[in-house]
Structures are given as structure tokens and as C-alpha cells.
VEXTORDO-69861 format. One record per residue (C-alpha): x, y, z; residue number from 1; residue in three letters. Coordinates in steps of 0.1 Angstrom, whole numbers, plus 2048, in hexadecimal, padded with zeros to 3 digits. Layout:
! VEXTORDO-69861
DOSE   east   north    up   pos   code
DOSE      X       Y     Z   NUM    ALA
...
***
This chain:
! VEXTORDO-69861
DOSE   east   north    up   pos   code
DOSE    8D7     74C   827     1    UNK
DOSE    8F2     757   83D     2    UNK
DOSE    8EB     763   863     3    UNK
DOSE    8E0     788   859     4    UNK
DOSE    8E4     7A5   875     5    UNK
DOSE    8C8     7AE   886     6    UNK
DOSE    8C9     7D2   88C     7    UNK
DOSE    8AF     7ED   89E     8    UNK
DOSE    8A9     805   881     9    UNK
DOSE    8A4     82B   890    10    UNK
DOSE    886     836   87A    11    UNK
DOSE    88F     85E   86B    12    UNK
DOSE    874     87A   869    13    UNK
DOSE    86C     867   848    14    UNK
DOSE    867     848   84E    15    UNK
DOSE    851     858   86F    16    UNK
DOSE    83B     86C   857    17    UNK
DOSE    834     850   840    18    UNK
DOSE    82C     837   85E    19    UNK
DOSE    814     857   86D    20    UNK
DOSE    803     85C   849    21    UNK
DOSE    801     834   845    22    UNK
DOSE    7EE     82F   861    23    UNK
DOSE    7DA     852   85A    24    UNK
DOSE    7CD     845   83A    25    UNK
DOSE    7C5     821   849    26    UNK
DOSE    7AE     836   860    27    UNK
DOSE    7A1     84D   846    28    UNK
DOSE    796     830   830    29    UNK
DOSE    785     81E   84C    30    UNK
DOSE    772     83D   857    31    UNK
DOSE    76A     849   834    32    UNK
DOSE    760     829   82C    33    UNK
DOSE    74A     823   84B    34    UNK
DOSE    739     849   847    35    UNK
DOSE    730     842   827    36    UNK
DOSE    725     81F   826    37    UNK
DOSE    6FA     824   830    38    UNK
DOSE    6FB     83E   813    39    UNK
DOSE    704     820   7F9    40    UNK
DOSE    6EB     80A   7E6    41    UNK
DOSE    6E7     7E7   7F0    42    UNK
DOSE    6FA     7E0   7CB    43    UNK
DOSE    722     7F1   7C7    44    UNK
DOSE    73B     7EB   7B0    45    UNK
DOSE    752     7D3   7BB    46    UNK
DOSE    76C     7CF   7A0    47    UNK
DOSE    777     7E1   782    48    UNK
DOSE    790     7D5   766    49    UNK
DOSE    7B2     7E5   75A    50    UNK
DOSE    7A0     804   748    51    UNK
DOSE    790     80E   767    52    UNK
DOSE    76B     800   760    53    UNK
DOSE    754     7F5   777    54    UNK
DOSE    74E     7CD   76F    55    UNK
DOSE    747     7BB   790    56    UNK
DOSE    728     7C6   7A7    57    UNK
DOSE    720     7B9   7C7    58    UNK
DOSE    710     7C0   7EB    59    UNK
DOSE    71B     7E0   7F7    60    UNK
DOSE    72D     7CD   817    61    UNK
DOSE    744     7CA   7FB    62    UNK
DOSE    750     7EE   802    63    UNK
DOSE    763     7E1   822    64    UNK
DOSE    77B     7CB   80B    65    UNK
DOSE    791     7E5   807    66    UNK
DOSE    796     7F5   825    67    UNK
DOSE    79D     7D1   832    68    UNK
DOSE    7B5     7C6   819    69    UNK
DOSE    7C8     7E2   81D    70    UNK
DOSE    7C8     7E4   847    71    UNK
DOSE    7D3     7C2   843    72    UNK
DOSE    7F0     7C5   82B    73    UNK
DOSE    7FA     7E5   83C    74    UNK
DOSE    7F8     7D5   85F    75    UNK
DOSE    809     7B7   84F    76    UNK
DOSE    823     7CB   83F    77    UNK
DOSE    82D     7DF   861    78    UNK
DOSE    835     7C1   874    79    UNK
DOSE    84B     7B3   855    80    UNK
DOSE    859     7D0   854    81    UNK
DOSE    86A     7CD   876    82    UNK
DOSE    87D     7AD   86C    83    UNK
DOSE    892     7BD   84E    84    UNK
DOSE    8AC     7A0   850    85    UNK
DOSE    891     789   842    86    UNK
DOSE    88D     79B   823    87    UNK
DOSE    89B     78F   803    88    UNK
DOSE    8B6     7A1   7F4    89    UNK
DOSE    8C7     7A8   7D4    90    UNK
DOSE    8EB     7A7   7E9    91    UNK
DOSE    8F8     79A   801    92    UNK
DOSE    8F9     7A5   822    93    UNK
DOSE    915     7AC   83E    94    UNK
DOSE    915     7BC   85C    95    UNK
DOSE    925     7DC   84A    96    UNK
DOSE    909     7DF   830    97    UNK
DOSE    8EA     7D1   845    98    UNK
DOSE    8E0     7F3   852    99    UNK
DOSE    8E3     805   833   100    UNK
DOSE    8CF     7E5   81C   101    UNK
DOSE    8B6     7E5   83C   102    UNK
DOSE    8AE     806   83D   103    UNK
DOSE    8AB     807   815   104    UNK
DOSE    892     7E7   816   105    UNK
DOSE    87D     7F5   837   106    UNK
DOSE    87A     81B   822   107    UNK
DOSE    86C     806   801   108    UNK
DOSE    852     7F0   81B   109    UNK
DOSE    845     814   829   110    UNK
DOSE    83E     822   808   111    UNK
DOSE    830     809   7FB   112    UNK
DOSE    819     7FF   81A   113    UNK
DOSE    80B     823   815   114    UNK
DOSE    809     825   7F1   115    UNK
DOSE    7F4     802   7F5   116    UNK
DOSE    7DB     817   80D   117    UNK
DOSE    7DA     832   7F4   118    UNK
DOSE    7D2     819   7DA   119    UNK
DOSE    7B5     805   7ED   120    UNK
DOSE    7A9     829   7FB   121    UNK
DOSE    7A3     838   7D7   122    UNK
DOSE    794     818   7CE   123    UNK
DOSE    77C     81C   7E9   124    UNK
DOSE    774     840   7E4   125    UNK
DOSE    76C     83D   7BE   126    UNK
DOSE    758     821   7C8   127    UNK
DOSE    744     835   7D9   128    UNK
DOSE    746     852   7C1   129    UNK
DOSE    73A     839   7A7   130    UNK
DOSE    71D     82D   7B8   131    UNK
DOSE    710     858   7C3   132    UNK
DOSE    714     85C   7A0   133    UNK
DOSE    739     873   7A0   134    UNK
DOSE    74C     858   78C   135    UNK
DOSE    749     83E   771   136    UNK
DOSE    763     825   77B   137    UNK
DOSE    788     82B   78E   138    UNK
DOSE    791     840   76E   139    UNK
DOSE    7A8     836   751   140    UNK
DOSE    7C4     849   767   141    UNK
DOSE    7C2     82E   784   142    UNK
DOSE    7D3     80D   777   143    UNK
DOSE    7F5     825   766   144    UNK
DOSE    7F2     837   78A   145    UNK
DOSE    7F7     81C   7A0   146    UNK
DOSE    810     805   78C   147    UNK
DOSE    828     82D   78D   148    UNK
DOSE    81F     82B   7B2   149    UNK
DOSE    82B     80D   7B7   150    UNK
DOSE    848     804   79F   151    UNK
DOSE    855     826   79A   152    UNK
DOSE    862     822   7C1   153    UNK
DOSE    868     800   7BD   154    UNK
DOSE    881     7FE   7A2   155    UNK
DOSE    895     81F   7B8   156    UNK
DOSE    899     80E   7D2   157    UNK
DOSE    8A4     7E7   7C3   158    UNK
DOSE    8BC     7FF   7AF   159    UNK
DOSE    8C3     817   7CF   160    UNK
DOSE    8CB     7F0   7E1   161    UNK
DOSE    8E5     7E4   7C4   162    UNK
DOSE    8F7     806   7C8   163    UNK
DOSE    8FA     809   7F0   164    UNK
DOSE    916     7EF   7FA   165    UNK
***
């Protein structure tokens, strides 16, 4: 690998709001989760396969999981995110193309750190849906939902990073 730039990146208004709504939904899945958790019975769903079915149970400490997993990733996420000329890329980069591939890669990161909070936070609140009796599973909607979420934005911006030189 050849001695990359490192370069500040200014964030815009969009990467701001998705940073703000990020960390919004990291608290709103901690707080829902905690209001909610003395309502629960002592057994919860705790997994469910690709059609959306419940077919894991488990202590309802279980509930904190998710919240968890996705604190961590998104906490873990934002600090990568601040070292973009770690990254791999498809191209190469040079100090002409760095800020344009850099701000490409840090864009695809945010997104996807807040999608994976929307992901662990609907997994949480059909959880507890299922167990009050709302919901019968995460919904045959879920699994197709998620992998658009994910590699919809994905493949735009690996195709967005070929085409910006």
C-alpha cells in the first residue's frame, strides 16, 4: 500500500444529520429497550430464522443483545470512520483523488452505521411486540428489507467509487 493522504474531511449538513440521527436511534434503542424490559416475561425470543420465525428463546436479559451489538458496531464504526486512508479500495489512491474516494468511503460507513441501528432497533421492538402478543415473528418483510437496506447503498457507492477518479 502506498503512503495514502491523510486529510480532515469537513462533514456537509448530510453527513451531520445522519451522525445526529445515528446516535438518536442508539439512544432510542437503549431507552426503549430499558422502558420496556420489567414488562417482559422471564422467557423472550431470542432468534428467528430467514422467514422471520421465532426459533431461539431465552432469558429476557437477552433483550439487551441488541442494543449492545449495535452501540458497539456503531461506536466501533465512528472511530474507523475517522481513519478513511485505512480503508480498502477498489482504486488507487493519489493526493488528487483521496478527498473525493474519502469522502465517498466515510458517506457509505454513515449509512450503513445507522441502517445497522435501524436493523438491531426493529429487531428489538418486534421482540418485544412478539412477546405482548402484537407480532408473530420479525415478519416475512424483514430479511428482503434489510439485505435492500444494506446492499442497495452498497453496490452505489462501490459503483459511485469506480466512477469518481
Amino acid at each position: 500500500m502506498n503512503e495514502r493522504p491523510k486529510i480532515k474531511l469537513e462533514l456537509t449538513t448530510t453527513d451531520k444529520t445522519f451522525e445526529i440521527l445515528g446516535w438518536i436511534s442508539v439512544l432510542a434503542i437503549w431507552v426503549f429497550t430499558i422502558t420496556n424490559y420489567t414488562n417482559l416475561p422471564d422467557i423472550i425470543p431470542t432468534h428467528y430464522n430467514g422467514a422471520g420465525q421465532v426459533d431461539g428463546f431465552g432469558g429476557k436479559g437477552y433483550i439487551f443483545t441488541w442494543p449492545l451489538i449495535a452501540t458497539f458496531l456503531f461506536i466501533g464504526l465512528t472511530i474507523l470512520n475517522k481513519f478513511p486512508h485505512v480503508f480498502n479500495y477498489p482504486t488507487n489512491i493519489t493526493a488528487d483523488n483521496a478527498l473525493r474516494k474519502y469522502t465517498n468511503a466515510t458517506r457509505l460507513i454513515r449509512y450503513l452505521k445507522f441502517i445497522i441501528v435501524i436493523v438491531f432497533g426493529l429487531i428489538t421492538f418486534k421482540t418485544i411486540q412478539n412477546v405482548n402478543g402484537e407480532a408473530s415473528g420479525l415478519g416475512i418483510w424483514f430479511l428482503p428489507l434489510t439485505l435492500g437496506l444494506i446492499f442497495i447503498p452498497l453496490t452505489y457507492f462501490v459503483i459511485k467509487s469506480f466512477k469518481t477518479t
